[in-house]
C-alpha positions as CSV (number, residue, x, y, z in Angstrom):
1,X,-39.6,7.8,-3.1
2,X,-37.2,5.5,-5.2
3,X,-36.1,3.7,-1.8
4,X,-39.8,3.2,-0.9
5,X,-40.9,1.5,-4.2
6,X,-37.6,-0.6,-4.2
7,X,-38.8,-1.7,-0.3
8,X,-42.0,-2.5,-1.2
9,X,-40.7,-4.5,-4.2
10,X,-38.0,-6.8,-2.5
11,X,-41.0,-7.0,0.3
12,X,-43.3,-8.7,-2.0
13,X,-40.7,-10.7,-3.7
14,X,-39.6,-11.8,-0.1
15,X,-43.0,-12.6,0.6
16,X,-43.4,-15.0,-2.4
17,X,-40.1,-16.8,-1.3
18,X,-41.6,-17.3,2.6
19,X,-45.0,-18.5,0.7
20,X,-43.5,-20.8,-1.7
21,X,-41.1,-21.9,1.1
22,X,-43.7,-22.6,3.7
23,X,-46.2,-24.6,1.4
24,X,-42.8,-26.6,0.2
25,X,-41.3,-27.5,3.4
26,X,-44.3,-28.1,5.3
27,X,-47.5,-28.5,3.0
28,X,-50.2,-29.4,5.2
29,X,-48.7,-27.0,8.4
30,X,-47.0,-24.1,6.4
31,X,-46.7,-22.2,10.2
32,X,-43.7,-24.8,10.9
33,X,-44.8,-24.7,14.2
34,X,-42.4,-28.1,14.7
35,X,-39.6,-26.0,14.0
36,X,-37.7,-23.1,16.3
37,X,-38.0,-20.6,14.4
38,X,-39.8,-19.7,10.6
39,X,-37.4,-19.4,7.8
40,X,-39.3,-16.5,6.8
41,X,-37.5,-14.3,9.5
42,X,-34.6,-14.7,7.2
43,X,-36.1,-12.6,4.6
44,X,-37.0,-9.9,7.5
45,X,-33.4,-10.0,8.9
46,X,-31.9,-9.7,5.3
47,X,-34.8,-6.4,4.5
48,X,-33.7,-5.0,7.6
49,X,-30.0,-5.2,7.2
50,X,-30.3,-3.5,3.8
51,X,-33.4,-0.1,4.7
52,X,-33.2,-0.4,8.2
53,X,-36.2,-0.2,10.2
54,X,-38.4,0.1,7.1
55,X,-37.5,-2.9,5.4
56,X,-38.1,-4.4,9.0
57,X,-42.0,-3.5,9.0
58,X,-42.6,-3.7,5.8
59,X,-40.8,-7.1,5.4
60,X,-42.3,-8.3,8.9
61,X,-46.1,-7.4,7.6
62,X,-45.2,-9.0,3.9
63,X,-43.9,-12.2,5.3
64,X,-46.9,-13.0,8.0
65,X,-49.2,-12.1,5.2
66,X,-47.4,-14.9,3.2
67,X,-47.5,-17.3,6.4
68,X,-51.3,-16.4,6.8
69,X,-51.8,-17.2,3.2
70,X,-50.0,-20.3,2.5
71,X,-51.8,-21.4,5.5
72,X,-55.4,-21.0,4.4
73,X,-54.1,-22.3,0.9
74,X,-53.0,-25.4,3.0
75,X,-56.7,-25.5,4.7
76,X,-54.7,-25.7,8.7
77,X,-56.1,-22.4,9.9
78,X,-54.9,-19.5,11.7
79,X,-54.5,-21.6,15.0
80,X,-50.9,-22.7,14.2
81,X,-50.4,-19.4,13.0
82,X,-51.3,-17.9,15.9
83,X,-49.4,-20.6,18.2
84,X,-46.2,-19.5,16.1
85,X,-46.4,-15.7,16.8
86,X,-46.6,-16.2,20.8
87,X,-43.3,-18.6,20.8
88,X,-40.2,-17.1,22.4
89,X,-38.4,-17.8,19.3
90,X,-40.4,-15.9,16.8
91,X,-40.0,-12.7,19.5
92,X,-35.9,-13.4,19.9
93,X,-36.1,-13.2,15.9
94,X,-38.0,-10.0,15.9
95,X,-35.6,-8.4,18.8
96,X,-33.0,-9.4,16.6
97,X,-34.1,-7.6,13.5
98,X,-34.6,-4.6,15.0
99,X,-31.7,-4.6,16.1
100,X,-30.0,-5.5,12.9
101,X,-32.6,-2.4,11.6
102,X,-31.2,0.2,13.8
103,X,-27.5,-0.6,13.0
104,X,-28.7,-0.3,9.8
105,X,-30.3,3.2,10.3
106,X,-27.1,4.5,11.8
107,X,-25.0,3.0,9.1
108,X,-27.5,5.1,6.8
109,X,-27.5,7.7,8.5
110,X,-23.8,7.6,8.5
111,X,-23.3,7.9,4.6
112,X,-25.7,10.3,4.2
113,X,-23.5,12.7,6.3
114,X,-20.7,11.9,4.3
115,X,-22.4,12.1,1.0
116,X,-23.2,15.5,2.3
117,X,-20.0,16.4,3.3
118,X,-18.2,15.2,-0.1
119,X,-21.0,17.2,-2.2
120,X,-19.5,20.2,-0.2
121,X,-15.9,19.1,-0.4
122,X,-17.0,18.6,-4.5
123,X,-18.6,22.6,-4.4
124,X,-15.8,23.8,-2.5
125,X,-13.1,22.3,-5.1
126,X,-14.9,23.3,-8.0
127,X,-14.8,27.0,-6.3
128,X,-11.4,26.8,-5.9
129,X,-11.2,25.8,-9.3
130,X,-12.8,28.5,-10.6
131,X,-10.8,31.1,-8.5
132,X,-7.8,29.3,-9.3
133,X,-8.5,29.9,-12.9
134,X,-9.7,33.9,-12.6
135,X,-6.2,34.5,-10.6
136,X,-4.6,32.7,-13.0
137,X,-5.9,34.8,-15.6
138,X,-5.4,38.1,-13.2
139,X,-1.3,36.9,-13.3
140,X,-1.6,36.3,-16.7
141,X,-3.0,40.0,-17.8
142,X,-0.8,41.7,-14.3
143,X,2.3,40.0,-16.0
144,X,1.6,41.1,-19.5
145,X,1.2,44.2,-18.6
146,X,4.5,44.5,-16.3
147,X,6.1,43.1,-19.4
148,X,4.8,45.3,-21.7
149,X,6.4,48.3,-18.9
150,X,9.6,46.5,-18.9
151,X,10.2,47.1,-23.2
152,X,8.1,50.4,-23.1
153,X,9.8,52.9,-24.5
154,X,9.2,55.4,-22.6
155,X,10.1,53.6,-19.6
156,X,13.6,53.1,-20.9
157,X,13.7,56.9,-22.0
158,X,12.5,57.6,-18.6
159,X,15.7,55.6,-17.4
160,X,17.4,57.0,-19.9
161,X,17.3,60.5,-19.3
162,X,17.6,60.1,-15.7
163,X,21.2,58.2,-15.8
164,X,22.4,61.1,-18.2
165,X,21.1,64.2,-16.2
166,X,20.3,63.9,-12.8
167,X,22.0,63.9,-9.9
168,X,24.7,60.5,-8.6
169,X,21.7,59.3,-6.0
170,X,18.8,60.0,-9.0
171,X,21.2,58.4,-11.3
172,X,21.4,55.6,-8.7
173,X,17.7,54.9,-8.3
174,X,17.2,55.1,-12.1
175,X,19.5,52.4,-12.5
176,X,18.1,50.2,-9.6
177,X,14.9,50.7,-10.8
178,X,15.4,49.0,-14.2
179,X,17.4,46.3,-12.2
180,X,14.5,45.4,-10.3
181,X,12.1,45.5,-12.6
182,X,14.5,43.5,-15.2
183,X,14.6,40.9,-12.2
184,X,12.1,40.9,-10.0
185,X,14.1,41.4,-6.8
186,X,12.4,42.6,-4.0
187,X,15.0,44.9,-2.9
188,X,18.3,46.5,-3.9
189,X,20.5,48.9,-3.1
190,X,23.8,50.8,-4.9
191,X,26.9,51.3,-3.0
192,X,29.7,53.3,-3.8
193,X,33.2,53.0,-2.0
194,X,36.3,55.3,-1.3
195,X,39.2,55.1,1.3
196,X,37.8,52.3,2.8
197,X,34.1,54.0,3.0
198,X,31.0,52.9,1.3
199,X,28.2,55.0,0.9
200,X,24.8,54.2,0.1
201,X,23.3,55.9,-3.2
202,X,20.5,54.3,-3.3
203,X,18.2,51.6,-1.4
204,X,14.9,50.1,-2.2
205,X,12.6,47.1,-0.5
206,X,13.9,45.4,2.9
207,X,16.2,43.1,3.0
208,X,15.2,41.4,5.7
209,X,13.3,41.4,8.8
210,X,16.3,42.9,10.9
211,X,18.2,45.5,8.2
212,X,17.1,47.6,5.8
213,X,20.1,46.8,4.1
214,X,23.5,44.9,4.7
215,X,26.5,46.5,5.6
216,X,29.0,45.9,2.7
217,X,31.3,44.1,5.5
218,X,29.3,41.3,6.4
219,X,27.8,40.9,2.5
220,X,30.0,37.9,1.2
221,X,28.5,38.3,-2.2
222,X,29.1,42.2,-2.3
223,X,32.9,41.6,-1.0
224,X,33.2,38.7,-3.6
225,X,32.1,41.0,-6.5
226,X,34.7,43.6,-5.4
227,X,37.6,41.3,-5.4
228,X,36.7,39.5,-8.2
229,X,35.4,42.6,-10.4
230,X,33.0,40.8,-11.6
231,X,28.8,39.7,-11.3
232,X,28.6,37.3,-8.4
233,X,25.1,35.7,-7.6
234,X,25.1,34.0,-4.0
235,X,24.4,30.4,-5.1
236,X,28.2,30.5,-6.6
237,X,30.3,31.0,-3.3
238,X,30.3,28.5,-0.4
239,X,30.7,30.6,2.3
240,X,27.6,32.5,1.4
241,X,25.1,33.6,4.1
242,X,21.2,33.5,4.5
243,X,21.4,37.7,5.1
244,X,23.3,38.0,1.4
245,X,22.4,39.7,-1.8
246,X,21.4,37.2,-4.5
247,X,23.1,39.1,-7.0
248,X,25.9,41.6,-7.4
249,X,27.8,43.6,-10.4
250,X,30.5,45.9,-9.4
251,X,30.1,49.3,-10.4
252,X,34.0,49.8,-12.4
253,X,36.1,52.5,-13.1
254,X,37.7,53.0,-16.9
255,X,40.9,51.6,-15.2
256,X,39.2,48.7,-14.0
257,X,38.9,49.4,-9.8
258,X,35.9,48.7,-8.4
259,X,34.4,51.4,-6.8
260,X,30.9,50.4,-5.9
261,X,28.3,47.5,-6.1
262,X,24.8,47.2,-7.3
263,X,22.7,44.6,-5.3
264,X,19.7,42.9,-5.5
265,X,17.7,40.5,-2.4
266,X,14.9,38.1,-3.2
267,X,14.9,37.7,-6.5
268,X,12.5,35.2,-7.4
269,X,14.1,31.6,-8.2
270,X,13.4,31.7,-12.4
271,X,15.5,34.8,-12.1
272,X,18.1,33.0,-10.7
273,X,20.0,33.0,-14.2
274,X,22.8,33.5,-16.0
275,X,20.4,36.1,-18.6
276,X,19.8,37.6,-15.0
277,X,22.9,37.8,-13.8
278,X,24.1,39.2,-17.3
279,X,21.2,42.2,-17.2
280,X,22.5,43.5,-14.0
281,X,26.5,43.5,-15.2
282,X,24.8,45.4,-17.6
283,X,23.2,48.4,-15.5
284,X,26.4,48.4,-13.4
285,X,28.1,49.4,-16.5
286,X,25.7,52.1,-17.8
287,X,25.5,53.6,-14.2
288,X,29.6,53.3,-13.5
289,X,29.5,55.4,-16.9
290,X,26.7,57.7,-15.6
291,X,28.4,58.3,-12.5
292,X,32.3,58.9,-13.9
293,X,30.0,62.1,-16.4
294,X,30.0,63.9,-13.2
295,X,33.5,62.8,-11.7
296,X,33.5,65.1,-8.7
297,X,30.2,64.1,-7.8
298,X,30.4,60.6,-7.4
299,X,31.1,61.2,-3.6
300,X,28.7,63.5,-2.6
301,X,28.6,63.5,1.2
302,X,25.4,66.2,0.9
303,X,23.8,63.7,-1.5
304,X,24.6,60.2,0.1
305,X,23.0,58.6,2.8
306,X,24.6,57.9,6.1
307,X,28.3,56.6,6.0
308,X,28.9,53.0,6.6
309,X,32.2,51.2,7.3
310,X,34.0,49.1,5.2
311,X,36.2,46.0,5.8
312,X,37.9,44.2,2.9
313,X,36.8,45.5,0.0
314,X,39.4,44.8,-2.5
């Protein structure tokens, strides 16, 4: 509706201009029938070029309504007028506004598929929006809650009691599951090592697509923390591989021998800390301590998974 009145508006003002043009170019003929073609297709051509073939029409019909007028005003009839409408020029003008009108159209009809499209581009973002802001809110309350497990206290008394009385592999999970959650690893796993044998004592998550776990041989950040006695993280060493732990604390005797490893894979990159790495020395401590309560049962073949060779362990 707003495109027709503004048509019908720039139609009649065109129309004026051809009618005051006509009677001041040629007063006495305003048809111009000495010239090639009417100024007035001007107008038409500039109508069409801007509403396509409505402006064309309408502006064609406005502007030999002025030419008819400034005519009779003029007293030279419809004769000339008449003359002017037939001439070959007159018709190559009108060919070529319509076909300056149906460039026009597909120009039109051009940006209204567009417009379209970026409305749906603009609903589509302010959904996302909106989702991004409800899952942000969803991590928010998941996290709070996940911290508010973390410093329970029944969480660590569950810990707690399980380190002091259960058996080496319970005490193992116990403390793997306080490293994880303290982390955020995906996966760990405790090792415990004697005569050149490790055994596994506990194993959570998958380390990667191929293993379950490493073997202690071929973990350059497990072998590092046993030499060194001391938490490693992967980042430190340079001949550290893509299948390593990110993390490991060696799990000490009183006397200071290493006699197992607590590991952790993919823990997220904030974790990646010194506070991190600090946390985990940590439960390696309270679980070597667990573990030397029982003494005889540290190596418990019955209890232990599968035996796995060790190279170079310090």
């Amino acid at each position: 509706m707003q495109t027709s009145r503004r048509i019908i508006r720039d139609s009649l003002v065109g129309s004026a201009v051809v009618f005051c043009l006509s009677l001041l170019l040629a007063p006495a003929a305003p048809a111009l029938t000495s010239w090639a073609v009417h100024p007035g297709w001007l107008v038409v051509l500039i109508l069409a070029a801007r509403y396509g073939i409505r402006g064309l029409c309408t502006g064609a019909v406005c502007s030999a309504a002025a030419v008819t007028l400034a005519s009779l005003c003029a007293g030279s009839g419809l004769a000339a007028l008449a003359a002017r409408a037939s001439s070959r020029e007159d018709l190559g003008a009108a060919v070529a506004g319509m076909m300056v009108a149906w460039v026009a159209d597909s120009q039109h009809r051009r940006n209204g598929a567009l417009v379209s499209q970026m409305a749906a581009l603009d609903r589509r973002a302010r959904d996302a929006e909106d989702s991004i802001g409800q899952l942000t809110e969803a991590a928010l309350a998941l996290r709070s809650r996940l911290d508010r497990t973390e410093h329970s206290l029944a969480f660590l008394h569950g810990i707690a009691v399980r380190l002091e009385t259960a058996t080496p592999c319970d005490k193992a999970e116990a403390a793997l599951e306080l490293a994880l959650v303290r982390t955020g690893a995906r996966a760990g796993l405790v090792q415990i090592t004697d005569a050149a044998r490790s055994r596994t004592l506990a194993c959570r998550g998958t380390w990667s697509l191929d293993e379950i776990a490493p073997p202690a041989h071929r973990d350059h950040t497990a072998r590092a923390a046993l030499e060194t006695r001391r938490a490693v993280q992967a980042r430190e060493l340079a001949d550290a591989q893509v299948g390593d732990s990110d993390m490991v604390a060696p799990i000490l005797s009183p006397d200071g021998r290493a006699i197992g490893f607590v590991a952790l894979r993919g823990v997220p990159f904030a974790a990646l800390s010194t506070a991190s790495l600090s946390d985990l020395d940590i439960v390696a401590c309270w679980l070597a301590r667990a573990l030397l309560a029982g003494n005889s049962e540290i190596i418990d073949a019955g209890a232990a998974a599968p035996v796995q060779r060790l190279a170079d362990a310090g």
